[in-house]
N, C-alpha and C positions, 0 to 999 in steps of 0.2 A: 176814669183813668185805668187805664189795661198796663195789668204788672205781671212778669213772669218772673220766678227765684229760679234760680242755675241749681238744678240739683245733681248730684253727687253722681259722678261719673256718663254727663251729659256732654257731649257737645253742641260745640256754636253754632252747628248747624240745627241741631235738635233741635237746642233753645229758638233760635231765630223762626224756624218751624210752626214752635208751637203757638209763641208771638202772633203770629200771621194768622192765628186761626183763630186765636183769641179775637184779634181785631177785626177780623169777618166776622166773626157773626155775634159782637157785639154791636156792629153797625157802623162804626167812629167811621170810618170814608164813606158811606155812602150819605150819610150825614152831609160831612163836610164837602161831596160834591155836589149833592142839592142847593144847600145852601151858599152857596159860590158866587149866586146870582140873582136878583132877586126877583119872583114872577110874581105877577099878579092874582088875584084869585081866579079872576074871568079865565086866564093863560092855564091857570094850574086847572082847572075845572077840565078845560078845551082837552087840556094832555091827558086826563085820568077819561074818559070818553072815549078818547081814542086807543086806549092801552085796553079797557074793556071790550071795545068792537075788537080787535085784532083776536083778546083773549078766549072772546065768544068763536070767533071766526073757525080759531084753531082749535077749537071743543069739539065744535061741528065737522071739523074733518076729520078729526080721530077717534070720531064716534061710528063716521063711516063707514071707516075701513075696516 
């Protein structure tokens, strides 16, 4: 559970701010949009395969250059 305390001469925008940052990069959404749906292992296999080929792909071009 991601908690921020309103400190002392902060605004709501700060505070809302810091919020948002907490919640990136403790993961809580990208969690909950994975999990939205449910994939298969085969499905999920097939996706992380193809996110390597891209990742490899684009290693190789910017090794290139």
């Amino acid at each position: 559970m991601t908690t921020v305390m309103l400190r002392s001469n902060e605004s709501q925008d700060q505070l809302l701010k810091r919020f948002r940052k907490k919640v990136a990069k403790s993961g809580v959404l990208s969690t909950v949009r994975r999990k939205r749906w449910f994939v298969s292992k085969s499905e999920l296999r097939r996706i992380q395969k193809k996110k390597a080929v891209r990742r490899f792909k684009r290693r190789q071009v910017t090794d290139i250059e």
